[in-house]
PDB file with SEQRES, HELIX, SHEET and CRYST1 records, atoms N, CA, C and O in Angstrom:
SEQRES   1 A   73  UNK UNK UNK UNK UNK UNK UNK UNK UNK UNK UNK UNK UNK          
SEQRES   2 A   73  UNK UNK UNK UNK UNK UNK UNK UNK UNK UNK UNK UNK UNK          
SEQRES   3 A   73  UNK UNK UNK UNK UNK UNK UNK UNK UNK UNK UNK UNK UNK          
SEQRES   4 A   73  UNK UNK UNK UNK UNK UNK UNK UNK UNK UNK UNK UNK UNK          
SEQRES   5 A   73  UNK UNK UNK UNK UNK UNK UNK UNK UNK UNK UNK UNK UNK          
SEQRES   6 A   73  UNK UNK UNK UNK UNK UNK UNK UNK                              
HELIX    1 AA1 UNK A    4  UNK A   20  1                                  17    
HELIX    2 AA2 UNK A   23  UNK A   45  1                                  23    
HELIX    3 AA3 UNK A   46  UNK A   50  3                                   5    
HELIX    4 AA4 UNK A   53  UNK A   72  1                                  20    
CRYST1    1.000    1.000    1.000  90.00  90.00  90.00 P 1           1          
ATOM      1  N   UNK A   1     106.654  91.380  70.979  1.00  0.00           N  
ATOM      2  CA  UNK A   1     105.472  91.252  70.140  1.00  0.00           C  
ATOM      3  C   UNK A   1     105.578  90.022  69.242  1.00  0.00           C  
ATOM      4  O   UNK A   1     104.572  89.331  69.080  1.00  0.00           O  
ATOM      5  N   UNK A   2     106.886  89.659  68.566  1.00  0.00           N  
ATOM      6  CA  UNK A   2     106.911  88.685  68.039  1.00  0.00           C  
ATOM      7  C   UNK A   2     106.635  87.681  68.498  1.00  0.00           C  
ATOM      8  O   UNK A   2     105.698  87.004  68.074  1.00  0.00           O  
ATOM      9  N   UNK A   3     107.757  87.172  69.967  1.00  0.00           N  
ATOM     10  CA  UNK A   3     107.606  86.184  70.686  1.00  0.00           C  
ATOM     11  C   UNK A   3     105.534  85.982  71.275  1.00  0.00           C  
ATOM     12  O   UNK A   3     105.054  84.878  71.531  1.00  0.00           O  
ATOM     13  N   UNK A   4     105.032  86.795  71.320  1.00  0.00           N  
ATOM     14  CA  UNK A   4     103.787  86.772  71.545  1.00  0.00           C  
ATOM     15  C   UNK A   4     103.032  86.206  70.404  1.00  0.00           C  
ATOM     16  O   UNK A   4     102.196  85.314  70.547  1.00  0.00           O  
ATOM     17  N   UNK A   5     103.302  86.674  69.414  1.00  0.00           N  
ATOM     18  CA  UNK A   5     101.955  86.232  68.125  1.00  0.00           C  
ATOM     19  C   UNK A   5     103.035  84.873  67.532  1.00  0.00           C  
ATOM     20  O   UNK A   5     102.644  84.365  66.482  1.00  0.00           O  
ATOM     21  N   UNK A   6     104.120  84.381  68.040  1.00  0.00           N  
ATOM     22  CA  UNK A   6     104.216  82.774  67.648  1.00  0.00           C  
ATOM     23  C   UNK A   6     104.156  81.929  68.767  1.00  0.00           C  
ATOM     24  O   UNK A   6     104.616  80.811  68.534  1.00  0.00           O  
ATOM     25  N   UNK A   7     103.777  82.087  69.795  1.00  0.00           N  
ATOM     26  CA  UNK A   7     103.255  81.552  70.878  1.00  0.00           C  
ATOM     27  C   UNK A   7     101.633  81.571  70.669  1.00  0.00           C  
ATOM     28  O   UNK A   7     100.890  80.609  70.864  1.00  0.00           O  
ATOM     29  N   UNK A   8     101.263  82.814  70.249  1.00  0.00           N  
ATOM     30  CA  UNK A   8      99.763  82.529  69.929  1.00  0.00           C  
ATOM     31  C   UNK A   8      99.603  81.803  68.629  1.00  0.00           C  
ATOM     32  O   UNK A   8      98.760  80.972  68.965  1.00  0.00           O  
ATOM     33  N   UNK A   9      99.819  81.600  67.542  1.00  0.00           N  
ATOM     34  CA  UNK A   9     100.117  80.589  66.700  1.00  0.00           C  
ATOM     35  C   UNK A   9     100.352  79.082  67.275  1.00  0.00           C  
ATOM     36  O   UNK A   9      99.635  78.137  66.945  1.00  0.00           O  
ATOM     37  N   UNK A  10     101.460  78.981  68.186  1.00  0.00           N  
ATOM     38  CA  UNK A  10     101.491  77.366  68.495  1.00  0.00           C  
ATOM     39  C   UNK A  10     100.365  77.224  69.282  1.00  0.00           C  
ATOM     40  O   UNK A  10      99.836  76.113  69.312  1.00  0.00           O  
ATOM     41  N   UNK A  11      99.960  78.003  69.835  1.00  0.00           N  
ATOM     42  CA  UNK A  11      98.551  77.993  70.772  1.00  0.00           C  
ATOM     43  C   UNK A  11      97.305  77.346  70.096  1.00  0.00           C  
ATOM     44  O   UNK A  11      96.667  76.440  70.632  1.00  0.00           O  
ATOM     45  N   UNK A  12      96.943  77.991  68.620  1.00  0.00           N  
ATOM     46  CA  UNK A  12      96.230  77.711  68.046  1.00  0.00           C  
ATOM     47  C   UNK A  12      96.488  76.654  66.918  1.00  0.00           C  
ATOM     48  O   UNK A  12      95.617  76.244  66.151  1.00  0.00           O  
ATOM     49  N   UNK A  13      97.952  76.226  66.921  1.00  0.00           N  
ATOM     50  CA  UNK A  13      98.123  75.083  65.851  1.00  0.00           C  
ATOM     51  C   UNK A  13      98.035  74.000  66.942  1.00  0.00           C  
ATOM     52  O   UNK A  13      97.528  73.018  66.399  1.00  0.00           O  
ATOM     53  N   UNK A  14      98.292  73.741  68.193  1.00  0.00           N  
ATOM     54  CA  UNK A  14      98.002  72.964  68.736  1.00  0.00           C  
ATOM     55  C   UNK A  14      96.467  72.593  69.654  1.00  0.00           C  
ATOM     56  O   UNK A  14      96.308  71.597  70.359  1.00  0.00           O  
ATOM     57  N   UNK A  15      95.559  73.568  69.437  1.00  0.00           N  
ATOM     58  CA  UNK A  15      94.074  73.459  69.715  1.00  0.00           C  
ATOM     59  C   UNK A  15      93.353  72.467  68.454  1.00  0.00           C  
ATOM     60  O   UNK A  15      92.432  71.660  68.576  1.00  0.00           O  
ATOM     61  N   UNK A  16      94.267  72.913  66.994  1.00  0.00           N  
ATOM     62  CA  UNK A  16      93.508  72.448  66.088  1.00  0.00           C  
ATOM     63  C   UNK A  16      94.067  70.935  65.723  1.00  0.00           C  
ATOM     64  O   UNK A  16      93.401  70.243  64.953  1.00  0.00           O  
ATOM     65  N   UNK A  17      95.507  70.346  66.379  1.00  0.00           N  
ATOM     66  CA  UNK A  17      96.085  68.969  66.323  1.00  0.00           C  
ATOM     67  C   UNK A  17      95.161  68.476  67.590  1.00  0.00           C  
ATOM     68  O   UNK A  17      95.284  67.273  67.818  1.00  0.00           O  
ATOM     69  N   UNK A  18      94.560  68.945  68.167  1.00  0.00           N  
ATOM     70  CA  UNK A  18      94.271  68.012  69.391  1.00  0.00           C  
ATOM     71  C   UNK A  18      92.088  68.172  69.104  1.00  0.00           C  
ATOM     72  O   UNK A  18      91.254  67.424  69.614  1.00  0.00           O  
ATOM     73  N   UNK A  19      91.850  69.203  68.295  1.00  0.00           N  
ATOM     74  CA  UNK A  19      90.401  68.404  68.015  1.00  0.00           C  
ATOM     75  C   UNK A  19      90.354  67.622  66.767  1.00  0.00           C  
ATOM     76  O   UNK A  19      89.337  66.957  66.573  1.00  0.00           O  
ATOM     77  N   UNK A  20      91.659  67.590  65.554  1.00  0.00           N  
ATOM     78  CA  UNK A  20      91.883  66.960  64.956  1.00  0.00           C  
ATOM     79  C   UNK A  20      92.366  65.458  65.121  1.00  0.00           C  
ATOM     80  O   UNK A  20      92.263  64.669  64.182  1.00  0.00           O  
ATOM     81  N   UNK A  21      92.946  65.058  66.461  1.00  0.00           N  
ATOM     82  CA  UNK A  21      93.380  64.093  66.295  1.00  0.00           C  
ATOM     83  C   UNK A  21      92.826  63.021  66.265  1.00  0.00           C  
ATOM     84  O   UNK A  21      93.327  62.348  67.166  1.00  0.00           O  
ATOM     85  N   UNK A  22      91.888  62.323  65.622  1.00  0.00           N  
ATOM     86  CA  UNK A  22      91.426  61.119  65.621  1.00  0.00           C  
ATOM     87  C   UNK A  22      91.482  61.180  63.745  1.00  0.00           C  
ATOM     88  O   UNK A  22      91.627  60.153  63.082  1.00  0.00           O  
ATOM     89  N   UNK A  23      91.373  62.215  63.278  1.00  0.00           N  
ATOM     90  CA  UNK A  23      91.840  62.653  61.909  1.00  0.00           C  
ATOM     91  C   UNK A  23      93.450  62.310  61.342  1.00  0.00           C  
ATOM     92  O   UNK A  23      93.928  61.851  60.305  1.00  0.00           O  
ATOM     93  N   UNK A  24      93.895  62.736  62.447  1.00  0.00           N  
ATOM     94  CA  UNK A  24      95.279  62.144  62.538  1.00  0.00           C  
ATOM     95  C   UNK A  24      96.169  61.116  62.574  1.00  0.00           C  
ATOM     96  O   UNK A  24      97.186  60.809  61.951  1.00  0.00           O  
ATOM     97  N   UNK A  25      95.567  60.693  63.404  1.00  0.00           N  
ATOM     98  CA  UNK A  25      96.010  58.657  63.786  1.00  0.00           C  
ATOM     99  C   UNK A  25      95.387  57.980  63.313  1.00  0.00           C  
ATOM    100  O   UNK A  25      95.808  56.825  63.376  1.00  0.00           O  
ATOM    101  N   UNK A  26      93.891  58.192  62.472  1.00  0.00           N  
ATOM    102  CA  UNK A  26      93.419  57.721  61.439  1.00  0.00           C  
ATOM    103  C   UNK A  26      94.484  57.542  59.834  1.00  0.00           C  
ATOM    104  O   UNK A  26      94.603  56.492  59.203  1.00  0.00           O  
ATOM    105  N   UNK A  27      95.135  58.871  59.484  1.00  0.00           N  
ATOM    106  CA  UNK A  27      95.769  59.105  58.441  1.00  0.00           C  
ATOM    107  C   UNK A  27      97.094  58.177  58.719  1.00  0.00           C  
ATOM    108  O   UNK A  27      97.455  57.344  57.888  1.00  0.00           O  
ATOM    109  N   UNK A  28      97.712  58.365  59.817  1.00  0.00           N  
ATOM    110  CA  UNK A  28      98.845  57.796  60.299  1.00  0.00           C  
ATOM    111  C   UNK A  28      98.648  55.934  59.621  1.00  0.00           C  
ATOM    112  O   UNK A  28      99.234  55.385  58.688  1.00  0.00           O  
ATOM    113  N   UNK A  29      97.589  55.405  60.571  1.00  0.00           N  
ATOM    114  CA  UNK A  29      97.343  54.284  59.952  1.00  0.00           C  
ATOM    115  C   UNK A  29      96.991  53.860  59.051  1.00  0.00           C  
ATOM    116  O   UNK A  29      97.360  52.723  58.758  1.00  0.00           O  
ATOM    117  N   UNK A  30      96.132  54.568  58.219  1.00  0.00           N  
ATOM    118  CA  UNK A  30      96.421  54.303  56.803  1.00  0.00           C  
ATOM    119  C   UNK A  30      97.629  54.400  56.352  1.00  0.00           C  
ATOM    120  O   UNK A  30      98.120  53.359  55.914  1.00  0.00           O  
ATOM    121  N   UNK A  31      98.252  55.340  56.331  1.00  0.00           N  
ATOM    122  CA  UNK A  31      99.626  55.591  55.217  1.00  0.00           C  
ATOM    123  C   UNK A  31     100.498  54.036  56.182  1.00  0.00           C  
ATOM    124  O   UNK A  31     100.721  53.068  55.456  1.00  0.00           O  
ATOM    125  N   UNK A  32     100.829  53.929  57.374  1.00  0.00           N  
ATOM    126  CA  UNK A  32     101.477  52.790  57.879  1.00  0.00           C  
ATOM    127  C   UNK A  32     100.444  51.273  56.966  1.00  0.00           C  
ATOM    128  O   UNK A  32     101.205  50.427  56.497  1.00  0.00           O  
ATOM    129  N   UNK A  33      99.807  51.152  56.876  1.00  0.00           N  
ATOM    130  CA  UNK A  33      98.963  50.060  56.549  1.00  0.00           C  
ATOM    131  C   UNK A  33      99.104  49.911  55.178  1.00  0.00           C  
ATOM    132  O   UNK A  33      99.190  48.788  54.682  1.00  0.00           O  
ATOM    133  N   UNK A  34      99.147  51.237  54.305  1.00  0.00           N  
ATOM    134  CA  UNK A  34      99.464  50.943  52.935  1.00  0.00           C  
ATOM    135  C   UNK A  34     101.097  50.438  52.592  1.00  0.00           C  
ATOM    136  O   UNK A  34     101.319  49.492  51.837  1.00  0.00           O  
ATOM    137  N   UNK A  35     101.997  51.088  53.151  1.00  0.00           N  
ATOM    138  CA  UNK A  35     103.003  51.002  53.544  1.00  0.00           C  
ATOM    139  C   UNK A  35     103.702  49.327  53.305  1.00  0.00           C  
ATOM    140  O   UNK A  35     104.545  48.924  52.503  1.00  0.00           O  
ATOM    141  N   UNK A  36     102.898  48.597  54.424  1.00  0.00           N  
ATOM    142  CA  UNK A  36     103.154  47.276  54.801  1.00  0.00           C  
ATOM    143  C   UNK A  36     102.978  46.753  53.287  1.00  0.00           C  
ATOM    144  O   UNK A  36     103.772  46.396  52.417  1.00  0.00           O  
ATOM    145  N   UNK A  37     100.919  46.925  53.404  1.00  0.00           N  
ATOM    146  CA  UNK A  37     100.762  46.166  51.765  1.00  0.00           C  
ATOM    147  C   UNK A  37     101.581  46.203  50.810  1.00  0.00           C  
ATOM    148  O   UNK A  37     101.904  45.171  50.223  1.00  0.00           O  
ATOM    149  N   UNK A  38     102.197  47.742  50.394  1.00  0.00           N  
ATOM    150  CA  UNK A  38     102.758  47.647  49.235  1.00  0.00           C  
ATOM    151  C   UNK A  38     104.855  47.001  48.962  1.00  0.00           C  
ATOM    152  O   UNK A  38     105.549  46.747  47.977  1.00  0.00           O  
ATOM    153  N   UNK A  39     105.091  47.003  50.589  1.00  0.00           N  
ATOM    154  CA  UNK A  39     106.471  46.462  51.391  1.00  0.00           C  
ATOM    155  C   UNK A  39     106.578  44.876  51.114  1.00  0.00           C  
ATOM    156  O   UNK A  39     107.619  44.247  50.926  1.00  0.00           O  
ATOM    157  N   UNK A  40     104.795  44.203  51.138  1.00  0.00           N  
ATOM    158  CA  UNK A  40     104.701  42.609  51.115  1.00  0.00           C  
ATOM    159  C   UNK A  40     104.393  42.103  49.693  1.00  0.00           C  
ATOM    160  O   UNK A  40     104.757  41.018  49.241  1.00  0.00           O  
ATOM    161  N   UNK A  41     103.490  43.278  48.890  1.00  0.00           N  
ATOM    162  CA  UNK A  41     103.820  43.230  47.449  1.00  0.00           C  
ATOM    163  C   UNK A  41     104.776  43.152  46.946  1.00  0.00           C  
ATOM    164  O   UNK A  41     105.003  42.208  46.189  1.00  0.00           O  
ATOM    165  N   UNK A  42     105.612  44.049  47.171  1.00  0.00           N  
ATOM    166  CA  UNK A  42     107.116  44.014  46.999  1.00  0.00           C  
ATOM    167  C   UNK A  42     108.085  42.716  47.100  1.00  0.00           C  
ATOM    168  O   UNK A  42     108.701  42.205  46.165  1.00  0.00           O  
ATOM    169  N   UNK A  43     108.076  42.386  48.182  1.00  0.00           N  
ATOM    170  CA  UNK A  43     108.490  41.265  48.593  1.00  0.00           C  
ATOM    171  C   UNK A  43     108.110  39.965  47.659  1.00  0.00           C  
ATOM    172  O   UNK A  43     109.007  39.241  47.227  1.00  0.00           O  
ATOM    173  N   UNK A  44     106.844  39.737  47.400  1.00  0.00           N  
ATOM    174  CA  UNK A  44     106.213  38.391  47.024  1.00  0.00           C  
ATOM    175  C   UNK A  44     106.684  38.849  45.600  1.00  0.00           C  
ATOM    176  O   UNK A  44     107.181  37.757  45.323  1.00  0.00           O  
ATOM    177  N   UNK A  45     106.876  39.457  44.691  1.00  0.00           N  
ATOM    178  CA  UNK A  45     107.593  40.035  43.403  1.00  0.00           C  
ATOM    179  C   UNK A  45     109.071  39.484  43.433  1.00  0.00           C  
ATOM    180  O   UNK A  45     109.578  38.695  42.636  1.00  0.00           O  
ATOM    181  N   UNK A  46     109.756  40.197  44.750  1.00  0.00           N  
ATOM    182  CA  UNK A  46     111.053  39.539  44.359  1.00  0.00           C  
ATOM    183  C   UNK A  46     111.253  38.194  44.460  1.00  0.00           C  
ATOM    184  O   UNK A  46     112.057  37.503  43.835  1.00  0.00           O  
ATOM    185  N   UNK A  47     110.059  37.707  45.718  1.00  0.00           N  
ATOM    186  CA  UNK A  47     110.470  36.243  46.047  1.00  0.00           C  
ATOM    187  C   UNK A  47     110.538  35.181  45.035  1.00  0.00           C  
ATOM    188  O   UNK A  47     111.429  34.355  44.836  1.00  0.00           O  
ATOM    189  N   UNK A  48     109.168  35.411  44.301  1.00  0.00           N  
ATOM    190  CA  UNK A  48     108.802  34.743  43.344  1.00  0.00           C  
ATOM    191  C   UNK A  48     109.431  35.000  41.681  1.00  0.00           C  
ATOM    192  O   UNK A  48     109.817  34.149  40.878  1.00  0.00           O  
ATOM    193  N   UNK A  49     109.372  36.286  41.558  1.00  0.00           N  
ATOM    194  CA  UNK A  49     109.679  36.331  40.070  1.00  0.00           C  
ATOM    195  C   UNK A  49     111.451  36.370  39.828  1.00  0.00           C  
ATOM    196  O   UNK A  49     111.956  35.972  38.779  1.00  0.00           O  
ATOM    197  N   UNK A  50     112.365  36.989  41.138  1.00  0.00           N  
ATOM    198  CA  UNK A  50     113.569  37.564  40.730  1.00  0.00           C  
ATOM    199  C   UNK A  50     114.579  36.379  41.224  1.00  0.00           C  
ATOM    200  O   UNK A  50     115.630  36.133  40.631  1.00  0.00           O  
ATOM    201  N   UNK A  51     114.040  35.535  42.615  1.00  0.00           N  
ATOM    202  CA  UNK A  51     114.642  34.797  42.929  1.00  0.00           C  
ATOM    203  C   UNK A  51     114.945  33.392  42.298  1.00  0.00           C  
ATOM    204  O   UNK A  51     113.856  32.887  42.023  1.00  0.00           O  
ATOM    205  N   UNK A  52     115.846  32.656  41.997  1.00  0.00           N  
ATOM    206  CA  UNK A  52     116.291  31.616  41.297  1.00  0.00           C  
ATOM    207  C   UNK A  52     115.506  30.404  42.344  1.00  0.00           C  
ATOM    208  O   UNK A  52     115.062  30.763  43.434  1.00  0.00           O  
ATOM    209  N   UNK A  53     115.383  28.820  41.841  1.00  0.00           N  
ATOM    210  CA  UNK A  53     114.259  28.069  42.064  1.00  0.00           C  
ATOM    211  C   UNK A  53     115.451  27.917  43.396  1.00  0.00           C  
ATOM    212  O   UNK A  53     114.958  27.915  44.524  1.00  0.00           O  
ATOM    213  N   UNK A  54     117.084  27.782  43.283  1.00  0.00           N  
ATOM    214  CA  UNK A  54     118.121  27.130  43.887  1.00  0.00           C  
ATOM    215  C   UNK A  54     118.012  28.212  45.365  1.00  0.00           C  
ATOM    216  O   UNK A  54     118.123  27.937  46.559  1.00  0.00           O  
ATOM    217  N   UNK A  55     117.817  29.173  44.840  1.00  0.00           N  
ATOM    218  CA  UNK A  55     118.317  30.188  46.507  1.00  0.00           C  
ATOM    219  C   UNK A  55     116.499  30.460  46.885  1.00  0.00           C  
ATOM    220  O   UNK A  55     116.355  31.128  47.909  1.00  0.00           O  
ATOM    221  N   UNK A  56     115.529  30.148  46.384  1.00  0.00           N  
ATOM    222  CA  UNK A  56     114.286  29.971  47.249  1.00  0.00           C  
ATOM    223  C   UNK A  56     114.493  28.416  48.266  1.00  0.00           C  
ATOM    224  O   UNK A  56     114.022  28.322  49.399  1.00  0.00           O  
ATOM    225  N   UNK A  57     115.092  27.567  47.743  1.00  0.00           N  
ATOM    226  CA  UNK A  57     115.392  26.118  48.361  1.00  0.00           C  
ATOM    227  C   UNK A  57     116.102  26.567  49.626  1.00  0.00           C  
ATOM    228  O   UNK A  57     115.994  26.079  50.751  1.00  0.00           O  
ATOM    229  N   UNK A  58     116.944  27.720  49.174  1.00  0.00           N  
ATOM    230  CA  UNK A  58     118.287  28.195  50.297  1.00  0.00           C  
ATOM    231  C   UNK A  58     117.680  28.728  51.406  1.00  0.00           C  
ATOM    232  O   UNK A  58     117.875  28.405  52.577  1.00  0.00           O  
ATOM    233  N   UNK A  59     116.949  29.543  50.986  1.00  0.00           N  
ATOM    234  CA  UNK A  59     115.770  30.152  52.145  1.00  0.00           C  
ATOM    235  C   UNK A  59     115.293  29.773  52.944  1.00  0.00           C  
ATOM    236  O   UNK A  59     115.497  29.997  54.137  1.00  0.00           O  
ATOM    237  N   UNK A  60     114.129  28.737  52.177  1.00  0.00           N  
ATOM    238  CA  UNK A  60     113.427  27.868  52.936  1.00  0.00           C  
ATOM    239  C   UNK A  60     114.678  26.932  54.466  1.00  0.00           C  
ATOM    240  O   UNK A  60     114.841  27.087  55.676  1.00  0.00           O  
ATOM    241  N   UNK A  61     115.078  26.285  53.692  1.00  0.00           N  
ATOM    242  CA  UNK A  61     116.488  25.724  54.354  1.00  0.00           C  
ATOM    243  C   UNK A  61     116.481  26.642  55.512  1.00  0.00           C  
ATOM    244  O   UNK A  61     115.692  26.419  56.430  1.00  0.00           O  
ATOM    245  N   UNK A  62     117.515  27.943  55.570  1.00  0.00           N  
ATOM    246  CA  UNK A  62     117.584  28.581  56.425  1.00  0.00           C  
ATOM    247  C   UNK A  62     116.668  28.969  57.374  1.00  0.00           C  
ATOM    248  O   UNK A  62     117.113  29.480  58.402  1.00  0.00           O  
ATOM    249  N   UNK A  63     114.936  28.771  57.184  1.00  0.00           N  
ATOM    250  CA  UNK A  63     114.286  29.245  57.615  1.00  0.00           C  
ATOM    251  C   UNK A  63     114.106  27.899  58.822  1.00  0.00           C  
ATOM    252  O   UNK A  63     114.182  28.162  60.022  1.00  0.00           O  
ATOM    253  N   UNK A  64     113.926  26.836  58.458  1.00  0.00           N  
ATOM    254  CA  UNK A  64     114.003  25.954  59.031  1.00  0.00           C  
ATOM    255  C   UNK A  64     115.201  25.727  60.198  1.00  0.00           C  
ATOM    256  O   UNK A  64     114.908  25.278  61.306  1.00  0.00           O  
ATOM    257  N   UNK A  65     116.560  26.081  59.836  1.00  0.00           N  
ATOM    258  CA  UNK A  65     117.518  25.510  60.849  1.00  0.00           C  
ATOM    259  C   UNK A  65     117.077  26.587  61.627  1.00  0.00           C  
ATOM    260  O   UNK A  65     117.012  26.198  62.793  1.00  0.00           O  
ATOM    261  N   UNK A  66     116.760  27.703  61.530  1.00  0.00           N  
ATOM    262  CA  UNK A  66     116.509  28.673  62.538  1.00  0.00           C  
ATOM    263  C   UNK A  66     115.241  28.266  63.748  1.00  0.00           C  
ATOM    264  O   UNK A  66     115.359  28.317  64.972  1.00  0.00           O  
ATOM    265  N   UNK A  67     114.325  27.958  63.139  1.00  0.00           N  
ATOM    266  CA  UNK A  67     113.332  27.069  63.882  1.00  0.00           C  
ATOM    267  C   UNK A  67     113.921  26.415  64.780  1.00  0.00           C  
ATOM    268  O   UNK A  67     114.110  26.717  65.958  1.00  0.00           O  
ATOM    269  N   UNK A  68     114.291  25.267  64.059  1.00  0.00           N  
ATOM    270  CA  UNK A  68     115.137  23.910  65.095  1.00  0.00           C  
ATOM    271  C   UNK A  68     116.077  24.858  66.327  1.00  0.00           C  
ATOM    272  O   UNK A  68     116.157  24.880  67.556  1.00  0.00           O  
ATOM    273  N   UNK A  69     116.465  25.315  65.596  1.00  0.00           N  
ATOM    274  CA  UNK A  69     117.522  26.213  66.495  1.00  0.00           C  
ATOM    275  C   UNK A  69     117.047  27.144  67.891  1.00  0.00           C  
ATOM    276  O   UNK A  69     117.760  27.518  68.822  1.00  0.00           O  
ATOM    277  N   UNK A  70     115.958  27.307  67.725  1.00  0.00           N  
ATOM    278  CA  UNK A  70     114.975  28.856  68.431  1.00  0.00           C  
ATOM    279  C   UNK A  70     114.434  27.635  69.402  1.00  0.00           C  
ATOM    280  O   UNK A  70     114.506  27.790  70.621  1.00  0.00           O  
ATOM    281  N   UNK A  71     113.873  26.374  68.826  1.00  0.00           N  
ATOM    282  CA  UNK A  71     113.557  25.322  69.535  1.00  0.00           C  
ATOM    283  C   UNK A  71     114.184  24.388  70.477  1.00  0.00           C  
ATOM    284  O   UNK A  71     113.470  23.594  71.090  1.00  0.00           O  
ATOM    285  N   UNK A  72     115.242  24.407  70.619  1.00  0.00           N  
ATOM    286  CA  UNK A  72     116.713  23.744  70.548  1.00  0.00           C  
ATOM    287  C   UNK A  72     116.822  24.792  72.246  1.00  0.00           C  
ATOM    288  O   UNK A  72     116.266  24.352  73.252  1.00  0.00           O  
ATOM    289  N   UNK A  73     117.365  25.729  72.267  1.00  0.00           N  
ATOM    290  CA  UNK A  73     117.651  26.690  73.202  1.00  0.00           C  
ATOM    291  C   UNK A  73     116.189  27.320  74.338  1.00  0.00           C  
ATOM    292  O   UNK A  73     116.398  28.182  75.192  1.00  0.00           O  
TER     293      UNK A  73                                                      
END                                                                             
């Protein structure tokens, strides 16, 4: 009896994920999308306010030999 009424449960939690799902992968992409924004906010904060003028130079630098390099091969 048990095994019956949680089989009928996943029965019906999965009728209601599958007319829900465009509800779903809607939510998914939002929360992923806010995610990013607030990951690149983040980022442009440390880049700019925490990082010293000497190791943004360092960066840049590095960003470049990697180029040449990716180009190179």
């Amino acid at each position: 009896m048990k095994k019956g009424l949680f089989y009928f449960v996943l029965i019906i939690a999965f009728i209601g994920l599958i007319t829900n799902l465009d509800n779903v992968f809607n939510m998914i992409f939002n929360m992923a999308l806010s995610l990013v924004i607030i990951g690149l906010i983040l980022y442009a904060i440390y880049y700019y306010f925490l990082l010293s003028e000497d190791e943004r130079k360092y960066r840049r630098a590095l960003r470049k030999t990697k180029r040449k390099r990716k180009f190179r091969e």
